[in-house]
C-alpha positions as CSV (number, residue, x, y, z in Angstrom):
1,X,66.7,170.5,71.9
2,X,65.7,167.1,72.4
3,X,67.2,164.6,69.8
4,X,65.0,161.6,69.1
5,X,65.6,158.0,69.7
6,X,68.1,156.3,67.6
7,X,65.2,153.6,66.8
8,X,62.9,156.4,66.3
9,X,64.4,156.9,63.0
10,X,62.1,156.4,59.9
11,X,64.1,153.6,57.8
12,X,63.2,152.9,54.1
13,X,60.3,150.4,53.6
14,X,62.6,147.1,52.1
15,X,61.1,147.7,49.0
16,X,62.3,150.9,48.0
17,X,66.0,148.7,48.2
18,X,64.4,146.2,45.8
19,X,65.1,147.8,41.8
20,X,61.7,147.7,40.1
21,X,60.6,145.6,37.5
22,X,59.0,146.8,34.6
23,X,55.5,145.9,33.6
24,X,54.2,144.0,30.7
25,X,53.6,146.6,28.5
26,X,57.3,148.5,28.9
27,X,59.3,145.8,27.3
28,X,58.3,143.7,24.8
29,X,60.3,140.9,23.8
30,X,59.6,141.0,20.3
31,X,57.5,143.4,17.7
32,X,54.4,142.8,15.7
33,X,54.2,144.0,12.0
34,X,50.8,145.6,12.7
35,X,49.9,146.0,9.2
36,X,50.2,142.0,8.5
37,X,47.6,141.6,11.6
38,X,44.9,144.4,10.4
39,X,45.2,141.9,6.8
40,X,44.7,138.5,9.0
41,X,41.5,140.3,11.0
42,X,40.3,142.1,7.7
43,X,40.2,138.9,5.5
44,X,38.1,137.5,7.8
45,X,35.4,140.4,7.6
46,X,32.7,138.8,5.5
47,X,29.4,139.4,4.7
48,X,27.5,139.5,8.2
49,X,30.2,140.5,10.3
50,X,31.0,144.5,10.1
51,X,34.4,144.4,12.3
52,X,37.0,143.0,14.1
53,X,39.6,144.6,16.6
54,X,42.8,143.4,18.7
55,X,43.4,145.0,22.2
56,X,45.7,144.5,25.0
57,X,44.2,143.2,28.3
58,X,43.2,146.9,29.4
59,X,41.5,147.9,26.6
60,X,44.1,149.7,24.7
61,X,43.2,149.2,20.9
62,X,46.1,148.2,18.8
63,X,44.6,147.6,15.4
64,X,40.8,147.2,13.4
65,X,39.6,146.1,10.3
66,X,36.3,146.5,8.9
67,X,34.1,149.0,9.3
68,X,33.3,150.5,13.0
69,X,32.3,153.3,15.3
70,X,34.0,154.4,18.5
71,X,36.5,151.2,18.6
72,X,38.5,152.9,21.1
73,X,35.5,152.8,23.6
74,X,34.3,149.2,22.6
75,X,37.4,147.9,23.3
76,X,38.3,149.4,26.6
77,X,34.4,148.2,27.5
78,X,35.2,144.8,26.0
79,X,38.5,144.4,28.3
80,X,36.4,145.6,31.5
81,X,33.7,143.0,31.1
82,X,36.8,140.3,30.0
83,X,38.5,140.9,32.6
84,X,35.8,141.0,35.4
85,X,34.9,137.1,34.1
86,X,38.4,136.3,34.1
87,X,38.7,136.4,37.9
88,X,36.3,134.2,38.3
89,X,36.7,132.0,35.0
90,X,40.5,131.4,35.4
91,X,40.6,129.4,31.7
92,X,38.3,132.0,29.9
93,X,38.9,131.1,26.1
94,X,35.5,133.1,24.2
95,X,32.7,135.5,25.1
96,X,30.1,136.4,23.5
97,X,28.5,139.4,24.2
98,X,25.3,140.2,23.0
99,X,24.2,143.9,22.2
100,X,21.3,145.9,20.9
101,X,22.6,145.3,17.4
102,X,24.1,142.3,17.2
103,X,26.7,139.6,18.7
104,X,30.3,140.8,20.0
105,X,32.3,137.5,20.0
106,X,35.8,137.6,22.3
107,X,38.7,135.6,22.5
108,X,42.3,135.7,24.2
109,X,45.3,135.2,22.2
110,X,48.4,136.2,24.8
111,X,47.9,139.2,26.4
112,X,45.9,140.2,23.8
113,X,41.9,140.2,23.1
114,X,40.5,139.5,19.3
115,X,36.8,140.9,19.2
116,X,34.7,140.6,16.2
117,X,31.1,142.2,15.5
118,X,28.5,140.7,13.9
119,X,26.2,143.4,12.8
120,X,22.9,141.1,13.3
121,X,21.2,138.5,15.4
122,X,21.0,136.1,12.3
123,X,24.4,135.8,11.9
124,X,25.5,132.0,12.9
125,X,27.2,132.0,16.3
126,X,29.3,128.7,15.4
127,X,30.1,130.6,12.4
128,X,31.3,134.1,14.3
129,X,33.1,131.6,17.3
130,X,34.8,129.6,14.0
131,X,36.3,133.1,12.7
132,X,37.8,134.3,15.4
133,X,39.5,130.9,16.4
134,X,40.8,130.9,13.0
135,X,42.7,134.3,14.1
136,X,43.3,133.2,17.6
137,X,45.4,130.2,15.5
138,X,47.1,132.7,13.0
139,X,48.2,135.3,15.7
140,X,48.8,132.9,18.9
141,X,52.4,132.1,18.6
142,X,53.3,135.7,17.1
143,X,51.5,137.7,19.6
144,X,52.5,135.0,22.6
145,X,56.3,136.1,22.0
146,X,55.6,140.0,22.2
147,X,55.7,139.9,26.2
C-alpha cells in the first residue's frame, strides 16, 4: 500500500490545544436572592401597570411579579427585539414597545433585561420609564456582580 505524505497528515485546528472558556451564564461570580428581586419588581406594580419581569440577555425568564400571561414567551420576544436594536444602538438604555394592549417598557441592568407592562395606552410613559429606572438603580450593582 501506498502510505501518505508526512505533510498530508490532518493536524489539530490550534484551537482544539487552546482549553475553553466557559460562557457567561456557566459561572457566575456571585448569586442573587431571587425572592428579594420579585419584592423590588412587585412593589413597583401599581395601579396601571399589570407586570414586571427580569430576563437574561436571551430571553430566559428569571423572575415576575404581578400579574401576567405566557411570561416565558414575552420575554424571550422581548430579548429578540433588544437584542436586534442593540447591534445597531451600541448604548441602548430603554425601549419601549408598544403592543395591542398597552406599553412594554425595557431596560438593561447587567446582563440582565427589566421589562414592565402597562396594561393601557393611558398610562403615563414618563411615569412607566420612571419605575423601571427606579429598579434598574436597586438591582444595578447586585445584578452587575453576578457575571
Amino acid at each position: 500500500p501506498i502510505s501518505p505524505h508526512p505533510s498530508a497528515t490532518p493536524t489539530p485546528p490550534s484551537s482544539a490545544l487552546v482549553p475553553r472558556t466557559l460562557t457567561m451564564e456557566s459561572e457566575p461570580k456571585a448569586f442573587v436572592n431571587w425572592q428579594k428581586v420579585q419584592e423590588i419588581l412587585a412593589k413597583e406594580i401599581t395601579a396601571g401597570v399589570s407586570s414586571a419581569l427580569l430576563f437574561n440577555s436571551k430571553g430566559a425568564l428569571l423572575t415576575s411579579a404581578g400579574d401576567i400571561k405566557n411570561e416565558h414567551i414575552i420575554s424571550a420576544l422581548t430579548a429578540n427585539i433588544w437584542r436586534s436594536y442593540a447591534d445597531t444602538q451600541k448604548k441602548l438604555k430603554f425601549m419601549l414597545i408598544l403592543c395591542e394592549d398597552g406599553k412594554l417598557g425595557v431596560a438593561g441592568v447587567g446582563a440582565f433585561r427589566i421589562c414592565m407592562y402597562s396594561n393601557g395606552f393611558n398610562y403615563p410613559l414618563g411615569l412607566l420609564k420612571a419605575k423601571i429606572e427606579r429598579i434598574v438603580a436597586k438591582l444595578d450593582k447586585p445584578l452587575s456582580s453576578v457575571y
